[in-house]
RODRENDO-458389 format. One record per residue (C-alpha): x, y, z; residue number from 0. Coordinates in pm, whole numbers, plus 50000, padded with zeros to 5 digits. Example, Ala and Ser with C-alpha at 12.3 -4.5 7.8 and 13.67 -1.06 7.14 Angstrom:
BEGIN
<pami x="51230" y="49550" z="50780" i="0"/>
<pami x="51367" y="49894" z="50714" i="1"/>
//
This chain:
BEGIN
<pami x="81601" y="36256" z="73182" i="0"/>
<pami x="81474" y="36293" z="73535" i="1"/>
<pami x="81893" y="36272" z="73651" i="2"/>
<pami x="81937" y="36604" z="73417" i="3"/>
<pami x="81727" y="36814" z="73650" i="4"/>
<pami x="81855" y="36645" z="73924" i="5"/>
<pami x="82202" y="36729" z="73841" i="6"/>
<pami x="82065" y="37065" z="73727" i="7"/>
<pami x="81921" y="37091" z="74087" i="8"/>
<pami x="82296" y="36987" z="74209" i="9"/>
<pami x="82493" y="37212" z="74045" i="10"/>
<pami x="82285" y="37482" z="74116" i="11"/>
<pami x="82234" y="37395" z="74476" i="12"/>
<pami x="82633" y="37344" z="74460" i="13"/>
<pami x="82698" y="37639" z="74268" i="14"/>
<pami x="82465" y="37848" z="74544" i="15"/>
<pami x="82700" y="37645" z="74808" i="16"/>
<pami x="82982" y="37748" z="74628" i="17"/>
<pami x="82832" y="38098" z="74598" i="18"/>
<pami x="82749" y="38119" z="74997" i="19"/>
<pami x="83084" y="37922" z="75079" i="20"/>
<pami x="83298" y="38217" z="74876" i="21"/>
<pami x="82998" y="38470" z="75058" i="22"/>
<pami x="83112" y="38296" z="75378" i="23"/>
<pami x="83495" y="38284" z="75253" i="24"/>
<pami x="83478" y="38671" z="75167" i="25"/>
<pami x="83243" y="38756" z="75466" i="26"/>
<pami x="83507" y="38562" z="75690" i="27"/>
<pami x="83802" y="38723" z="75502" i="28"/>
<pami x="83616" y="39038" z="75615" i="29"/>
<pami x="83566" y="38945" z="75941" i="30"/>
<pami x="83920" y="38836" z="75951" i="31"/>
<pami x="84019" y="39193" z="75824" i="32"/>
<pami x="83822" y="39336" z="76090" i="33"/>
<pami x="83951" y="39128" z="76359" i="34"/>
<pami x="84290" y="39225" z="76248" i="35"/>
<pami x="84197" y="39577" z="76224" i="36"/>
<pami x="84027" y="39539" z="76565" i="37"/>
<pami x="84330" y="39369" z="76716" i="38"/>
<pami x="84537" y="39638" z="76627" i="39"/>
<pami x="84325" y="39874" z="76716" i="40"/>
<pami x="84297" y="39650" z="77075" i="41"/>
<pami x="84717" y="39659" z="77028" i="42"/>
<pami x="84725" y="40028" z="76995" i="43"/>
<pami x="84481" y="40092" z="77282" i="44"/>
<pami x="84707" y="39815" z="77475" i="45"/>
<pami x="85000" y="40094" z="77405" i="46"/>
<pami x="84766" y="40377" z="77516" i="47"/>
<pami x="84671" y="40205" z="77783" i="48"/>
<pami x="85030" y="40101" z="77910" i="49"/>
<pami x="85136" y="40473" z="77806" i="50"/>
<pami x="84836" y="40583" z="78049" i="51"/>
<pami x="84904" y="40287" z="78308" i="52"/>
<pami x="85289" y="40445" z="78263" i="53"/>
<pami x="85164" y="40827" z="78274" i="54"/>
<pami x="84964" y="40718" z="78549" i="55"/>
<pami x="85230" y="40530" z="78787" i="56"/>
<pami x="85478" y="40826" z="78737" i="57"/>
<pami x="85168" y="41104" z="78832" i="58"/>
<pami x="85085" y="40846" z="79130" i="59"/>
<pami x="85492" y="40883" z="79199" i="60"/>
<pami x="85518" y="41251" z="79116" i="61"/>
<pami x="85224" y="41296" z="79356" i="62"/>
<pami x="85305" y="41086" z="79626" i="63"/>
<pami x="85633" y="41336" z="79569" i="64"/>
<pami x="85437" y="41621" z="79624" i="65"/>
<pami x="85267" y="41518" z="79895" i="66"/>
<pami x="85572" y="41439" z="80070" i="67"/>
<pami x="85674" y="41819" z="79966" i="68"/>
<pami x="85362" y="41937" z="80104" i="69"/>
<pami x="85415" y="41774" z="80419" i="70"/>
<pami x="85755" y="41914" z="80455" i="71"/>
<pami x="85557" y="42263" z="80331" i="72"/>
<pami x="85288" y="42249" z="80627" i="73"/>
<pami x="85553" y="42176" z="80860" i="74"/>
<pami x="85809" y="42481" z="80732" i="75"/>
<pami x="85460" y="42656" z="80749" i="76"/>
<pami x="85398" y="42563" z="81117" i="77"/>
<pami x="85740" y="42662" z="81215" i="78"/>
<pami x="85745" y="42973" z="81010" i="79"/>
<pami x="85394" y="43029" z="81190" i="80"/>
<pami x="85570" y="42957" z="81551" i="81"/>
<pami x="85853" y="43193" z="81470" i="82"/>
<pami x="85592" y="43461" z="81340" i="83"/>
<pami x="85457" y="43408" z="81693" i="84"/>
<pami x="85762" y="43482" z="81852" i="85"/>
<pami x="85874" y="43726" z="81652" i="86"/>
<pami x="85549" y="43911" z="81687" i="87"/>
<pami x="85582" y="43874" z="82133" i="88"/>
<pami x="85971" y="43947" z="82065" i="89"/>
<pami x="85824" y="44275" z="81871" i="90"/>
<pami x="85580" y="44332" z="82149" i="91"/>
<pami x="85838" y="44320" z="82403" i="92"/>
<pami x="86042" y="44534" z="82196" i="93"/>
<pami x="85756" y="44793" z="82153" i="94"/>
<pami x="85750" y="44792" z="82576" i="95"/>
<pami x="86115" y="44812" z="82585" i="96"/>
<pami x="86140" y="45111" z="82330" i="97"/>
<pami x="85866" y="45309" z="82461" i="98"/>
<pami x="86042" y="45235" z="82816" i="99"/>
<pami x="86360" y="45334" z="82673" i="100"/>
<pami x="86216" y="45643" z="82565" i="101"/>
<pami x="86088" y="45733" z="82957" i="102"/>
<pami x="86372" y="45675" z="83018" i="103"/>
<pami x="86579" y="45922" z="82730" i="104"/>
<pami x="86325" y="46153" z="82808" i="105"/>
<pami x="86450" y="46152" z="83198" i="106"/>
<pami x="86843" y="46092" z="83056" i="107"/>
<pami x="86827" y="46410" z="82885" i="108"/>
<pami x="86661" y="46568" z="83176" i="109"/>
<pami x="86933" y="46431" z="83400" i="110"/>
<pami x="87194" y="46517" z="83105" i="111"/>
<pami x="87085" y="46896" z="83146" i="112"/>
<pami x="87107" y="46906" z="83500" i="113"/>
<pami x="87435" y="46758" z="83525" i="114"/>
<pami x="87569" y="46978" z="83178" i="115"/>
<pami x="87450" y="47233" z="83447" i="116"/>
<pami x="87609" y="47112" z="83723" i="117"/>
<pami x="87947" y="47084" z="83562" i="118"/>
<pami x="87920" y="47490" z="83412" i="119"/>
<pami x="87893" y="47549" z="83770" i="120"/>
<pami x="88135" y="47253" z="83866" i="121"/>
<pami x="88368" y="47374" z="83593" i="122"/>
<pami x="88393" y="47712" z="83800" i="123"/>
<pami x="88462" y="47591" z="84044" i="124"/>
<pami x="88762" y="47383" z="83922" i="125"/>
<pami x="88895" y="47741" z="83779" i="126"/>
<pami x="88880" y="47889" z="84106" i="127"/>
<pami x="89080" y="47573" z="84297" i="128"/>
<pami x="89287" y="47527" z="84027" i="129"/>
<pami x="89360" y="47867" z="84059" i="130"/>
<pami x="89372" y="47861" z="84480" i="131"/>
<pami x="89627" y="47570" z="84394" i="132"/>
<pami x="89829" y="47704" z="84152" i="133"/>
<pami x="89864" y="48016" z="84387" i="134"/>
<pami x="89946" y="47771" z="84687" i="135"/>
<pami x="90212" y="47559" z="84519" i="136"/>
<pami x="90329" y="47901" z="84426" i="137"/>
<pami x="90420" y="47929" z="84772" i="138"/>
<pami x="90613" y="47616" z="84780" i="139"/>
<pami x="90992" y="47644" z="84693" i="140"/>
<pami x="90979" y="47313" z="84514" i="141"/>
<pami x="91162" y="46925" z="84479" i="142"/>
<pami x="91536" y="46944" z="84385" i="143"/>
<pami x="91624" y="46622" z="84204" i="144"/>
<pami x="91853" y="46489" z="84411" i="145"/>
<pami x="91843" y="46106" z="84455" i="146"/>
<pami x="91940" y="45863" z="84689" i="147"/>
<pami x="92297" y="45755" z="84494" i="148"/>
<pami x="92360" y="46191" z="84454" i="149"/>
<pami x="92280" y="46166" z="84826" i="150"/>
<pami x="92483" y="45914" z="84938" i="151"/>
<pami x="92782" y="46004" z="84703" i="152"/>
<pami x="92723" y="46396" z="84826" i="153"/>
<pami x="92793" y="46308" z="85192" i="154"/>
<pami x="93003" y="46031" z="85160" i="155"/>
<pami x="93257" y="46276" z="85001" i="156"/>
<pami x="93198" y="46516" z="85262" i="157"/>
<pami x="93290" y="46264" z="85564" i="158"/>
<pami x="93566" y="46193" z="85408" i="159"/>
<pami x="93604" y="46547" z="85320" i="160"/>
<pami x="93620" y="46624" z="85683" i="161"/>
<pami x="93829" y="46364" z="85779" i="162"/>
<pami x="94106" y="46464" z="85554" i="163"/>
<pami x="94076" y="46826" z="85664" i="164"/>
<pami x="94095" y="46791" z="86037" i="165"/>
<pami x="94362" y="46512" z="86037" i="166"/>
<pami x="94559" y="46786" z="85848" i="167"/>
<pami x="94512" y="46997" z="86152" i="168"/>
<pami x="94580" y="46743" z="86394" i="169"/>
<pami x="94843" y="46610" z="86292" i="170"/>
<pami x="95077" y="46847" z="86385" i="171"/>
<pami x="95266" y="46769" z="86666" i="172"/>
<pami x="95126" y="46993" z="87004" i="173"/>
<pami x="95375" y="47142" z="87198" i="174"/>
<pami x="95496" y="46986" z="87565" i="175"/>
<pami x="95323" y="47298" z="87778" i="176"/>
<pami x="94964" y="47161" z="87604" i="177"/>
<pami x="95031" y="46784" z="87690" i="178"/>
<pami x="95150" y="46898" z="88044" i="179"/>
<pami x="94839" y="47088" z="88069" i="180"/>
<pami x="94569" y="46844" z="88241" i="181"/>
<pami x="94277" y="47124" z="88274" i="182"/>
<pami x="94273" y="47105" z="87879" i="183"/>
<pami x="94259" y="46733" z="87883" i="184"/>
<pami x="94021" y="46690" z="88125" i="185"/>
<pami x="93794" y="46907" z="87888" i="186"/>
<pami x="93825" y="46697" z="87587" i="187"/>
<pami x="93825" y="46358" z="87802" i="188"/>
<pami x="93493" y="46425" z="87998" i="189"/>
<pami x="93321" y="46511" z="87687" i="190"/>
<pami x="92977" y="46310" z="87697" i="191"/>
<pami x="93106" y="46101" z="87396" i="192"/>
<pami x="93423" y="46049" z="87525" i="193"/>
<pami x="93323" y="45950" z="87900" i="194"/>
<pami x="93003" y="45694" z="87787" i="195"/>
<pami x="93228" y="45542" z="87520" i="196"/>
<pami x="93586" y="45535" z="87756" i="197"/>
<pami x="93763" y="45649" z="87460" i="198"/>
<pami x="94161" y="45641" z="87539" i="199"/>
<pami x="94282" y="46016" z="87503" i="200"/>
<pami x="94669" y="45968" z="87560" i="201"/>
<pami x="94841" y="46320" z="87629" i="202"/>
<pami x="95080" y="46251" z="87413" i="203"/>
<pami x="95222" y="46313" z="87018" i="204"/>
<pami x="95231" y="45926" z="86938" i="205"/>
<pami x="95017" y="45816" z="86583" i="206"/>
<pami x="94763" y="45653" z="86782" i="207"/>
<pami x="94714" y="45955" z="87028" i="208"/>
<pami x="94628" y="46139" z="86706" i="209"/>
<pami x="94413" y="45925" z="86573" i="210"/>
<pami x="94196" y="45890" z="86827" i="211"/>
<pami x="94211" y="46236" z="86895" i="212"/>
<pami x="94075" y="46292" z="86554" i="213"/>
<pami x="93799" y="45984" z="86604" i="214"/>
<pami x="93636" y="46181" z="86895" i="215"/>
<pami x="93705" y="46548" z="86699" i="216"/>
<pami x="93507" y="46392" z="86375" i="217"/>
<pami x="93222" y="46207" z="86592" i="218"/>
<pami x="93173" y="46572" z="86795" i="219"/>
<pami x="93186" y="46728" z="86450" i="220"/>
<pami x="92929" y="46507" z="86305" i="221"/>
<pami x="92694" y="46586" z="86565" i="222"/>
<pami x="92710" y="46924" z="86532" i="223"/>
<pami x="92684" y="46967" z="86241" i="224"/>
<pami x="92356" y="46720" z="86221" i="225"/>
<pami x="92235" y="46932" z="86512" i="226"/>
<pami x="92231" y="47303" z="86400" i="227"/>
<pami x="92319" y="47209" z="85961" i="228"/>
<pami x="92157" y="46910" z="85880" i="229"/>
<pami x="91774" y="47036" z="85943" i="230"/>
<pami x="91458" y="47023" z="85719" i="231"/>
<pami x="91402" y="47345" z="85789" i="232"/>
<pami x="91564" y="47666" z="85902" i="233"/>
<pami x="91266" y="47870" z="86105" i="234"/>
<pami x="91466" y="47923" z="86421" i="235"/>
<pami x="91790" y="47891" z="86543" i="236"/>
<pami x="91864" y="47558" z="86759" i="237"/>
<pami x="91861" y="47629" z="87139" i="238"/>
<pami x="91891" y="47240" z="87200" i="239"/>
<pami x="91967" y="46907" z="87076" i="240"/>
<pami x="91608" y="46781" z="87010" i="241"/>
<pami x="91469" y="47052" z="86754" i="242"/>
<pami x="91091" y="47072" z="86763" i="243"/>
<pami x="91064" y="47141" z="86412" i="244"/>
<pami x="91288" y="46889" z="86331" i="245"/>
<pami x="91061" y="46610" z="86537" i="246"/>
<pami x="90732" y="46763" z="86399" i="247"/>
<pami x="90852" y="46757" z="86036" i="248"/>
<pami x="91003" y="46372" z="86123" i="249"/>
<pami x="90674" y="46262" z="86274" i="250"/>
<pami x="90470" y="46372" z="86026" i="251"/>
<pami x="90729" y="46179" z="85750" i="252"/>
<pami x="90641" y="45844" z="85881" i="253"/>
<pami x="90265" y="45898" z="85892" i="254"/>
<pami x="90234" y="46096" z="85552" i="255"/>
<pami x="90549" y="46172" z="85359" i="256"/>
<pami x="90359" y="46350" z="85131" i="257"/>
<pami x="90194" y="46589" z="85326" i="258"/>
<pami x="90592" y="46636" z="85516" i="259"/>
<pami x="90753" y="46711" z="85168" i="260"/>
<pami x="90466" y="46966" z="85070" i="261"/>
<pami x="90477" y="47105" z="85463" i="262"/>
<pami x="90866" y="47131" z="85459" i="263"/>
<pami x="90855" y="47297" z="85118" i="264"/>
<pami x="90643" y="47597" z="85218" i="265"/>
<pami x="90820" y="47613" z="85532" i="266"/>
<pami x="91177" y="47638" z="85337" i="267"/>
<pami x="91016" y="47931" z="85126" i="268"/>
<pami x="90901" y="48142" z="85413" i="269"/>
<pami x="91184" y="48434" z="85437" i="270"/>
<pami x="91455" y="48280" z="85279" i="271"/>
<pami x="91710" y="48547" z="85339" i="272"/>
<pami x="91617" y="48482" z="85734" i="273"/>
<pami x="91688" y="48141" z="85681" i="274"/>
<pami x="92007" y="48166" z="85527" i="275"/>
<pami x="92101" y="48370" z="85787" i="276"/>
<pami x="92015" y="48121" z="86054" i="277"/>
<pami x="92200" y="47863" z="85866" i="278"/>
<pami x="92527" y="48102" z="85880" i="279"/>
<pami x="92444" y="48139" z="86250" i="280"/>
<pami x="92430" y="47756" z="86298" i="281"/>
<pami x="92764" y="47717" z="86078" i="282"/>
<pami x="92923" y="48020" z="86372" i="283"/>
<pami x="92767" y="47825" z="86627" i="284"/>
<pami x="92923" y="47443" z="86544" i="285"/>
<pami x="93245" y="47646" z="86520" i="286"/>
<pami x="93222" y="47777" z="86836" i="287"/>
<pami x="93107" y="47433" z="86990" i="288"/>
<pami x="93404" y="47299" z="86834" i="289"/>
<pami x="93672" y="47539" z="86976" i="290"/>
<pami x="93539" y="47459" z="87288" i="291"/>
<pami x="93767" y="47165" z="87308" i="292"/>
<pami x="94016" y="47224" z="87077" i="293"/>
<pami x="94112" y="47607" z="87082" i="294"/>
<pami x="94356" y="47549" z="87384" i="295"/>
<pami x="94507" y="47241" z="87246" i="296"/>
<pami x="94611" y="47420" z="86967" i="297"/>
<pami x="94930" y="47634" z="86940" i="298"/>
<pami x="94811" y="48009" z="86882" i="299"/>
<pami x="95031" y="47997" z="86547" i="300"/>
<pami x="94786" y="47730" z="86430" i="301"/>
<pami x="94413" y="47863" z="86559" i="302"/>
<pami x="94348" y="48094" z="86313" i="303"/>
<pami x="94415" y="47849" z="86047" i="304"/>
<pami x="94228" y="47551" z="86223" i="305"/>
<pami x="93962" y="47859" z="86242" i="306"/>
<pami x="93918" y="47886" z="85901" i="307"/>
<pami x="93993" y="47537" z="85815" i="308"/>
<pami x="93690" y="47423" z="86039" i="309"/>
<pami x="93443" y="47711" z="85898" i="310"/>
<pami x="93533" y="47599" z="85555" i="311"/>
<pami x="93386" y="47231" z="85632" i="312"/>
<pami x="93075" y="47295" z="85774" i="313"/>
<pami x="93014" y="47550" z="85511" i="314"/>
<pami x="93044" y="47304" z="85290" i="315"/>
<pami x="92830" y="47057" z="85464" i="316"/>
<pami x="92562" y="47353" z="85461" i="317"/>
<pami x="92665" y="47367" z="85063" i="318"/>
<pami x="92563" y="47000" z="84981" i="319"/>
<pami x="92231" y="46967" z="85237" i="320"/>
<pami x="92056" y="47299" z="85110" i="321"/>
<pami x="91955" y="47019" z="84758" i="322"/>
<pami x="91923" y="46710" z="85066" i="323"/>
<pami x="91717" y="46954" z="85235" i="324"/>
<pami x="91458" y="47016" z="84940" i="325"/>
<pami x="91404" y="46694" z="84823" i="326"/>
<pami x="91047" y="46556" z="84809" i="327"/>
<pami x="91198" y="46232" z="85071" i="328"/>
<pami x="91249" y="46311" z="85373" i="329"/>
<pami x="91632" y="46255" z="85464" i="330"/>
<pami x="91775" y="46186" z="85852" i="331"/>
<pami x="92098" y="46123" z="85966" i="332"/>
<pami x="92070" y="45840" z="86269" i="333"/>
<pami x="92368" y="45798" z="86561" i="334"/>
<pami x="92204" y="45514" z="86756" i="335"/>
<pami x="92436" y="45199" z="86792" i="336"/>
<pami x="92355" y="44953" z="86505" i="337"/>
<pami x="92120" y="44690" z="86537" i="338"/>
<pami x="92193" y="44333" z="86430" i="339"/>
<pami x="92004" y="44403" z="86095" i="340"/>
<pami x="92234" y="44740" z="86076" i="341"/>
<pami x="92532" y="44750" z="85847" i="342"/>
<pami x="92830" y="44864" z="86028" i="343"/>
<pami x="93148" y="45004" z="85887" i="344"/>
<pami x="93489" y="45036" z="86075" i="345"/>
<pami x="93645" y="45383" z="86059" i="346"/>
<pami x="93915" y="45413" z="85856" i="347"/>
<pami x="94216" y="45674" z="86001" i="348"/>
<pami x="94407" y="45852" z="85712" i="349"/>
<pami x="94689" y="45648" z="85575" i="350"/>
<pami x="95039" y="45817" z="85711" i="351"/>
<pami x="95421" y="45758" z="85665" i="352"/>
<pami x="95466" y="45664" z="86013" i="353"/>
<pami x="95202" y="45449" z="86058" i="354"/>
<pami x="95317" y="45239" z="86305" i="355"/>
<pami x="95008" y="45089" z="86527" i="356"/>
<pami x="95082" y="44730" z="86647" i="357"/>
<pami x="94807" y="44513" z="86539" i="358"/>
<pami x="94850" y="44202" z="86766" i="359"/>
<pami x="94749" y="44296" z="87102" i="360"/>
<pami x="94380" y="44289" z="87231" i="361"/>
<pami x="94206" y="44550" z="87457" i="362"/>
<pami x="94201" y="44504" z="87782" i="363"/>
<pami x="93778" y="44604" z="87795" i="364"/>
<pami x="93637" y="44267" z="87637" i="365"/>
<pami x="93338" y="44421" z="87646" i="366"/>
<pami x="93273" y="44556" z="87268" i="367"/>
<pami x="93266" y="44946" z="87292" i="368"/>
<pami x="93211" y="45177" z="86981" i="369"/>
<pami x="93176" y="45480" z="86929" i="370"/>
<pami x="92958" y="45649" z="86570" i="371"/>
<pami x="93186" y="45867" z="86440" i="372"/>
<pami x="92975" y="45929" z="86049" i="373"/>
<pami x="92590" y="45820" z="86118" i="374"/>
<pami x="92422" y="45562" z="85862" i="375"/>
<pami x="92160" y="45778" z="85611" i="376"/>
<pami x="91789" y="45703" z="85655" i="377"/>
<pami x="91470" y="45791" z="85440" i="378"/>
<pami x="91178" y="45804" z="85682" i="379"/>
<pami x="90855" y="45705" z="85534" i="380"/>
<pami x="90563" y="45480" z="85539" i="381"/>
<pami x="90579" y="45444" z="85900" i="382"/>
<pami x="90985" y="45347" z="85907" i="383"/>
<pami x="91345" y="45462" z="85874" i="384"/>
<pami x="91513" y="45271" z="85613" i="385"/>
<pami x="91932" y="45297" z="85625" i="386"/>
<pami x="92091" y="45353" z="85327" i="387"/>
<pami x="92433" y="45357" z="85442" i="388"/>
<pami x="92619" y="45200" z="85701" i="389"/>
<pami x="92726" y="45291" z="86026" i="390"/>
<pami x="93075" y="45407" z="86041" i="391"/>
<pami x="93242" y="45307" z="86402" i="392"/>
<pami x="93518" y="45321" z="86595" i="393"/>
<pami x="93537" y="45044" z="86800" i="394"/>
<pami x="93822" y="44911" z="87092" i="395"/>
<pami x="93879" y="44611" z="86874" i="396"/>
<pami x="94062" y="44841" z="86634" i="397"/>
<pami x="94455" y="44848" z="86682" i="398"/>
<pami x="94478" y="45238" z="86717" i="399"/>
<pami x="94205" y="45206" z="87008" i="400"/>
<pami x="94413" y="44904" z="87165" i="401"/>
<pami x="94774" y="45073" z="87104" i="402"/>
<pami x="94606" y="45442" z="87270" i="403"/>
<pami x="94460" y="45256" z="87548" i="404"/>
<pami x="94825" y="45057" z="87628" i="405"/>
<pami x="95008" y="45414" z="87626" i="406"/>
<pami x="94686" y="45587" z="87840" i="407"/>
<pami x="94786" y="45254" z="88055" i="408"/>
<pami x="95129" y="45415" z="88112" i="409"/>
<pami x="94981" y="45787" z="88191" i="410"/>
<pami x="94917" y="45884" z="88583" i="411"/>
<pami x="94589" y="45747" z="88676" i="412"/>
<pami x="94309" y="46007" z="88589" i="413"/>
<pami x="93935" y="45959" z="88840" i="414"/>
<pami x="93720" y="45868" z="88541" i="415"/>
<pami x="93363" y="45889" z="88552" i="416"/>
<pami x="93186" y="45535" z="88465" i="417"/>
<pami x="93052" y="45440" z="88155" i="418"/>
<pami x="92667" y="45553" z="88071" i="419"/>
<pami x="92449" y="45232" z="87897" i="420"/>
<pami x="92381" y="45274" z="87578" i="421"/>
<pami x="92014" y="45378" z="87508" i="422"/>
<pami x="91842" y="45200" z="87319" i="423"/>
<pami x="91727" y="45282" z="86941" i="424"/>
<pami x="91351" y="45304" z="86875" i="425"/>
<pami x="91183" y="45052" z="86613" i="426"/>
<pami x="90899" y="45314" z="86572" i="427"/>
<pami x="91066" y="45631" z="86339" i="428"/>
<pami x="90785" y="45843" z="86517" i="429"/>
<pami x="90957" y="45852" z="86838" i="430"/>
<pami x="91341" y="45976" z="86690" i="431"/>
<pami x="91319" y="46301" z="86797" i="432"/>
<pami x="91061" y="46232" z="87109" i="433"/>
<pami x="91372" y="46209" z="87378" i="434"/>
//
């Protein structure tokens, strides 16, 4: 009996085991339930956590970011600031400059005004030259347009004009009284071109006594013809060979040729019917010169046409200089012997059907002589005569020189005066007319 309390006492201290064991079962299920709860609570505050930690980095990254932004910010401020500075002095300066600038409008105007002033009274004054000028070149006959080709052409035609015109006269035989006749020779043969140049005159009808008849004729022509036609100017009538006009006018060319062509024009358009008549008294006068040493060699038949025949040339040699004459360059005609830079021309005699002039023998001179017969055309200006054409000469190396001198050889011996050196040209343009 006492083991049926004690196993009462058993089971019921078993069953109160069993009772706290399921307590302690269930309160450690519980606590197992909570600890799972708690760890996932613990799990889902790991996420948050790594979310934040996460959130956090990138913020930390995003920051440091914007940091470096803000660095780059101050910087771009401090230069901004800088340029503020200098745009602030660059304004200042620009204030000065502007408020100098308008000093100086205010005295620009002032000036402006006084000169506006100036040129009313300036432009009144340009009326009144303009109209002075106007008036003066008035006076002036003006340029022709010739040129320097016309030019040459013009009296290039004319030589040979001339030399087809007198050969036509000369070539006539003369009759035997005028070659017997010495007192008309001696005229023609102590001539100052003839005599410096010993040109052989034969008294005689013989080609080459013609032709160089009709060298010296054309050489004494051209002279003439330069000395009373071929002037800039026709104020006066020529009393001798060196015009002063003429070597005024020529002067004054190679210093200013400007100042010669606007002197020479006025000049030509004071009393132009005066001058026209001195230029018919200088065409009277070179027709005169010229009978001096030809109106006795001529049969009387034949003077009135050789007269006439003559007048006609140098009226046309007046004809073609009056447009030479009143161009703006200044035009000379030059007789001095060539220099070596000179081009030199031989004269050509006017082809005939008896031509008949031996061309191998030699003259006896062997000194070179020549005489000009057509001058070379200069322009003077600038200080010096430039030639445009070449000399044209008759020299004693030419076979109608050589064949007159062998027939003059053959003549009675004549007293001859001797032979004059030539002078020698000038370099200087200013001293042409100066002899």
């Amino acid at each position: 009996m006492e083991k049926e309390p004690a196993r009462g006492e058993m089971f019921e201290a078993f069953e109160n085991e069993r009772k706290r064991h399921k307590n302690t079962k269930d309160h450690v299920q519980t606590l197992q339930t909570v600890i799972s709860d708690k760890e996932k609570c613990i799990s889902d505050r790991n996420k948050v956590v790594d979310e934040l930690e996460q959130q956090v980095k990138k913020l930390q990254s995003e920051n440091a970011k914007e940091r470096e932004k803000m660095a780059v910010a101050l910087g771009q401020i401090d230069d901004l600031q800088q340029n503020i500075k200098e745009k602030e002095t660059t304004i200042d300066k620009m204030k000065a400059a502007g408020a100098d600038l308008k000093d100086k409008l205010v005295s620009t105007k002032k000036k402006v005004k006084e000169l506006e002033d100036e040129a009313t009274g300036l432009k009144g004054s340009l009326a009144t030259t303009q109209a002075s000028l106007r008036k003066l070149e008035g006076y002036a006959t003006g340029y022709t347009d010739v040129t320097e080709d016309s030019v040459i052409e013009s009296l290039g035609k004319f030589w040979d004009y001339a030399k087809a015109e007198i050969f036509a006269m000369l070539e006539t035989d003369l009759p035997s009284d005028t070659l017997r006749n010495n007192s008309v020779w001696e005229k023609l043969r102590q001539c100052e071109l003839a005599r410096d140049h010993q040109l052989p005159l034969p008294c005689s009808n013989t080609l080459a006594a013609k032709q160089m008849r009709l060298g010296l004729i054309l050489a004494i022509l051209a002279r003439e013809i330069n000395t009373h036609i071929f002037l800039p100017i026709y104020i006066a009538p020529v009393d001798n060979k060196y015009n002063q006009f003429r070597k005024v006018l020529a002067n004054e060319a190679a210093i200013d040729s400007e100042k010669e062509s606007f002197c020479r024009s006025i000049l030509l358009s004071l009393d132009p019917t005066t001058q026209d008549r001195i230029c018919r008294v200088g065409i009277q006068t070179v027709v005169k010169n010229m009978l001096e040493y030809l109106d006795e060699l001529l049969p009387e038949d034949r003077r009135f046409t050789f007269h006439k025949t003559l007048e006609e040339v140098v009226q046309e040699a007046a004809k073609i200089w009056k447009p030479i004459q009143g161009s703006k360059r200044r035009y000379e005609l030059d007789f001095d012997p060539p220099t070596a830079d000179d081009d030199c021309e031989a004269f050509t005699f006017p082809i005939t059907d008896n031509t008949n002039t031996e061309k191998g023998t030699k003259s006896k001179n062997f000194k070179k002589i020549a005489l000009t017969v057509f001058p070379q055309l200069s322009i003077i200006e600038r200080n010096v005569s430039t030639a445009y054409t070449a000399t044209i000469q008759l020299s004693n190396s030419q076979p109608q020189w050589v064949a007159a001198e062998a027939e003059l050889d053959k003549e009675p011996a004549i007293p001859t005066i001797g032979r004059i050196p030539w002078r020698r040209r000038s370099n200087n343009p200013m001293k042409l007319y100066s002899k």
